[in-house]
Structure formats: structure tokens, C-alpha cells
C-alpha positions as CSV (number, residue, x, y, z in Angstrom):
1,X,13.8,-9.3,-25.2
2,X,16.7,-11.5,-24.3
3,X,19.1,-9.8,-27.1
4,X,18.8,-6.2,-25.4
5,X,21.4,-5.0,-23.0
6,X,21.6,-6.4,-19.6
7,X,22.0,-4.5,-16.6
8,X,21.7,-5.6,-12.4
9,X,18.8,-5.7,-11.6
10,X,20.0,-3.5,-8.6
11,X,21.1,-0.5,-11.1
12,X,17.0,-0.7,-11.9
13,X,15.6,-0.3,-9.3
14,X,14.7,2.9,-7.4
15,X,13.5,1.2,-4.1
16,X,13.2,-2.5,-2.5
17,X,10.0,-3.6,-0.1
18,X,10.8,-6.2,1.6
19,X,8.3,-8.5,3.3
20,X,6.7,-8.2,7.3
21,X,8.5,-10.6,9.4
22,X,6.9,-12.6,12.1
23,X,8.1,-10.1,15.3
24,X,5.4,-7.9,13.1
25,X,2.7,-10.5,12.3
26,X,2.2,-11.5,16.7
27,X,2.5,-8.3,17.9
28,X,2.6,-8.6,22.2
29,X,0.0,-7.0,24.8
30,X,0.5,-3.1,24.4
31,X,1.8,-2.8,21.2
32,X,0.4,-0.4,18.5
33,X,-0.9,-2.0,15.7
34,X,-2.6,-1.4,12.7
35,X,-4.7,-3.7,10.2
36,X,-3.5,-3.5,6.8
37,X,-3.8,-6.2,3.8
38,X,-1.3,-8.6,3.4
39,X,-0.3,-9.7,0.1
40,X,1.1,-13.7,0.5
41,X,2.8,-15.9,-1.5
42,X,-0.5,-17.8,-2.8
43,X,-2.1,-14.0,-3.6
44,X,0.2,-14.0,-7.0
45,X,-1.5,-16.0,-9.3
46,X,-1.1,-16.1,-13.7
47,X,1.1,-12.7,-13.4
48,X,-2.0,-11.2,-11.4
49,X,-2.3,-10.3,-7.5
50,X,-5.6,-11.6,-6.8
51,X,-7.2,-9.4,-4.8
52,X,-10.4,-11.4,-3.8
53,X,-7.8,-13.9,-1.4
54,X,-5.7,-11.3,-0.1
55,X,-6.4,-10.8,3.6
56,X,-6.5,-8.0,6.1
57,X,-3.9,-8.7,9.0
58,X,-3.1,-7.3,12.5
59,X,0.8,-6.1,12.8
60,X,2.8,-3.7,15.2
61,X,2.7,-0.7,14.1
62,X,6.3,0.6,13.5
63,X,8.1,3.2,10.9
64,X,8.5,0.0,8.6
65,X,5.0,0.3,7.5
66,X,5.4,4.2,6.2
67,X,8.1,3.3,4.0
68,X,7.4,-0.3,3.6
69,X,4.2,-0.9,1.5
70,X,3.3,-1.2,-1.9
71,X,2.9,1.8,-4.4
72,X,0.8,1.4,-7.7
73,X,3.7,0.3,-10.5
74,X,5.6,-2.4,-7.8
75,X,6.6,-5.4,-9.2
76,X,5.6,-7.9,-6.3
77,X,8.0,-11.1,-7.3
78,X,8.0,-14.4,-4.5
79,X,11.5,-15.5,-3.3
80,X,10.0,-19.2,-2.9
81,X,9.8,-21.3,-5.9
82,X,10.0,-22.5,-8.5
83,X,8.5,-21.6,-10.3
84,X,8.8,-17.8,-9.0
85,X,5.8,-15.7,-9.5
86,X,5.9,-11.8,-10.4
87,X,3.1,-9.4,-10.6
88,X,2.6,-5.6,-10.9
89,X,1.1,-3.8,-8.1
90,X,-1.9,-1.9,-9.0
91,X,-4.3,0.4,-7.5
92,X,-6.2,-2.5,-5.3
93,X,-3.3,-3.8,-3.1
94,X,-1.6,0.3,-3.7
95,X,-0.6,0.5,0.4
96,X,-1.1,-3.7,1.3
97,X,2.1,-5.0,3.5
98,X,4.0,-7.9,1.7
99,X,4.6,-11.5,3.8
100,X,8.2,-12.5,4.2
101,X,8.1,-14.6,1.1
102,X,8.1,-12.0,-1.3
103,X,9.6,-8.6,-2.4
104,X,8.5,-5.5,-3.9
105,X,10.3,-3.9,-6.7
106,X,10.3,-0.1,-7.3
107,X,11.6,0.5,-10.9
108,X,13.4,3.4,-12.1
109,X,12.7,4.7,-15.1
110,X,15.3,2.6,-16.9
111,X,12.6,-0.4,-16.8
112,X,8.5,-0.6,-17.2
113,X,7.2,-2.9,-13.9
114,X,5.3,-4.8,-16.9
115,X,8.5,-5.5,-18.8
116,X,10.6,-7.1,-15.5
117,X,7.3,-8.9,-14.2
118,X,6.8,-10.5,-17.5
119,X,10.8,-11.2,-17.9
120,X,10.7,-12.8,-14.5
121,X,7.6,-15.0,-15.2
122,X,9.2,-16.0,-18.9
123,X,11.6,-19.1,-18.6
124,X,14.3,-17.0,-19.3
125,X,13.7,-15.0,-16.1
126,X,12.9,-18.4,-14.6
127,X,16.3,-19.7,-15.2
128,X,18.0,-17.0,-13.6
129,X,16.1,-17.1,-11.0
130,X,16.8,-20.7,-10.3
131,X,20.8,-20.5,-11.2
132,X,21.2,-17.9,-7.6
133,X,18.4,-20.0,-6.1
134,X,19.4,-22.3,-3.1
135,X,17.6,-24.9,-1.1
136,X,16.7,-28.7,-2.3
137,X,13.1,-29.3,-1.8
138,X,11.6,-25.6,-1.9
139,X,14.0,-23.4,-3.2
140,X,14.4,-19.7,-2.6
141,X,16.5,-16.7,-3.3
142,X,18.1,-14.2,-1.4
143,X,17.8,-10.7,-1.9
144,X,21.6,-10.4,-2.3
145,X,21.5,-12.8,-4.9
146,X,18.3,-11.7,-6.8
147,X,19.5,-7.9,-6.9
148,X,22.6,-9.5,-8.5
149,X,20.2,-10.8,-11.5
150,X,21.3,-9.7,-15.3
151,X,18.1,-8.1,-16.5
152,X,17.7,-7.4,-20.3
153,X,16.8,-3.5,-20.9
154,X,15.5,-3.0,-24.4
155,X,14.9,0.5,-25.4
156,X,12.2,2.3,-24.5
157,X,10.4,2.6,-27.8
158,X,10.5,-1.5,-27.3
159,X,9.4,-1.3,-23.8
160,X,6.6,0.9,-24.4
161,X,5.1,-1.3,-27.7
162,X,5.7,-4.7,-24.9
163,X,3.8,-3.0,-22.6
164,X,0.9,-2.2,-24.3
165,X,1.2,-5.6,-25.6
166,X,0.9,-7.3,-22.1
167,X,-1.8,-4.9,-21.1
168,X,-3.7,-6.5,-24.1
169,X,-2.9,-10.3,-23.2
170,X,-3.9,-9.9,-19.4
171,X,-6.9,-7.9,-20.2
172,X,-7.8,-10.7,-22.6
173,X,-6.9,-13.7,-20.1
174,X,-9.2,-11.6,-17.9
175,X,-11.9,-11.9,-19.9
176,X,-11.4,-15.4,-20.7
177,X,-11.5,-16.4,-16.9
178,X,-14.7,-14.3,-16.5
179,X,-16.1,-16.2,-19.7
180,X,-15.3,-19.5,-17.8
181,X,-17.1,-18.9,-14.9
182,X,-19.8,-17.5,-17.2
183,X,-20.2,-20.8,-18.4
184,X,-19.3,-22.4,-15.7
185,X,-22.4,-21.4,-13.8
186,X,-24.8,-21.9,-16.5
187,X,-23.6,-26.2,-16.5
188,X,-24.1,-25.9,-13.2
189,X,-27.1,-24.3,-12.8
190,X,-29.1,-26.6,-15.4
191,X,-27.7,-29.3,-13.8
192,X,-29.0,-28.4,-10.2
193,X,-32.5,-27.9,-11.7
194,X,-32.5,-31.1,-13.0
């Protein structure tokens, strides 16, 4: 993927999400507010948003919120790392807030979400990430610097024959992880009616 042509990742994008800040999350006597889910920065896990941890939160109720959620398709990536952690938005968190630690990502039709969120988790992605990365114990990125990330763009033909491909391999790993705990609860089972 990395030998396609590289563009900004701000010339890919169609729309950025950024995160709910803290004057939103303790919202004073009076205020309007709403609940909505909240995806955090522990919610992305294995290039997945787990739905089962991410919480319902109180916030002020502002114009923010109309234009500020995610959408189906968003690639949800952390600015905290490393490593950094991307996911696609699907249907379950579809209108969920994001915390301050991470970003949504509206493509364009330039890029699939599946091909930047897998790019990002990659270590190619990783490195780059890191490189406009500051900080010395946690580091995080700005969204000034991220948007100023070289992205590789394959064609489309490409895209779409990746995609399906990462469909496959996460609906696989889901499987796998269902397996597990499958298994998992059989051990423990005949080990409790010992």
C-alpha cells in the first residue's frame, strides 16, 4: 500500500469530529443537556470500537453536538499514543460524541475509512504518526500536525479488493474471540462443578 501515491491526509477528508471537551462533560445548574454515548480512548480496541464499554454521558447541549457526532463510515483514530488506535465507525456508535482524546475522520471519496484505519494501525501509519507526535512519556498529536500526514492512495480497484479483504480478517478475528470465550466458559464451567 505504501508504493501508491501519497496525498495530505487533509486533501482526504470531507469533514473532522473533534472530541467533547470538559466545559461539555460538567455542564453547570441550568444548562441543557443531553445524554449521548461517548466513545473514549480505551473504547478502540484490535481496530474495533467496542461497543459493550462505551458509556452513556451527560453533556451541555450546544450546536456542537448537531454537527459534531459520529456518522456510519468515520474513522475514529486516538491522538494519545503510541501506539495510536484507529477504528471505523459503524452503525452502533452511528450518532455517539467522541472524548477529547480522539478524532473522527470523514473521508471523501478519494479514500475507503477501512483503507486509512488499517494504514493508521499498520507500522507504517504508526511511524508517521509518531514522527509529528510530541510529548516524552505519553505522546500525542495535534490535529494540525496529523492533518499534515502523507497518506498512500492506491486506486480504487486496489481499495475496493483491500477492503473486502479487511472485512474478511475482522469478521474472522471476530469469530475467533467469540470461539475463545466459547471455550473459555466451558474450562470454567467444568472446573466450578468440580
Amino acid at each position: 500500500m505504501d508504493s501508491g501515491h501519497r496525498k495530505p491526509l487533509k486533501d482526504l477528508l470531507s469533514a473532522k469530529i473533534t472530541g467533547v471537551s470538559s466545559y461539555y462533560l460538567k455542564p453547570a445548574d441550568g444548562d441543557l443537556t443531553i445524554e449521548i454515548p461517548l466513545i473514549n480512548l480505551g473504547d478502540l480496541i484490535d481496530g474495533t470500537i467496542n461497543t459493550e464499554t462505551v458509556k452513556i454521558a451527560r453533556v451541555r447541549n450546544t450546536g456542537k453536538l448537531e454537527t459534531d457526532i459520529a456518522q456510519e463510515g468515520d474513522v475514529v483514530l486516538t491522538l494519545r499514543g503510541p501506539p495510536f488506535r484507529a477504528a471505523v465507525a459503524d452503525s452502533d456508535v452511528a450518532g455517539a460524541a467522541f472524548s477529547a482524546n480522539l478524532v473522527g475522520l470523514r473521508c471523501s471519496d478519494k479514500i475507503k475509512p477501512e483503507i486509512l484505519a488499517a494504514w493508521f494501525n499498520c507500522s507504517a501509519g504508526q511511524r508517521a504518526l509518531a514522527v509529528r507526535a510530541g510529548g516524552s512519556t505519553l505522546m500525542g498529536i495535534s490535529l494540525h500536525e496529523l492533518l499534515q500526514i502523507e497518506v498512500p492512495v492506491p486506486p480504487m480497484a486496489q481499495q475496493e479488493l483491500l477492503s473486502r479483504y479487511l472485512a474478511l480478517a475482522t469478521e474472522h478475528t471476530r469469530i475467533l474471540i467469540e470461539e475463545q470465550k466459547f471455550l473459555d466458559s466451558i474450562a470454567d464451567s467444568m472446573m466450578n462443578s468440580l
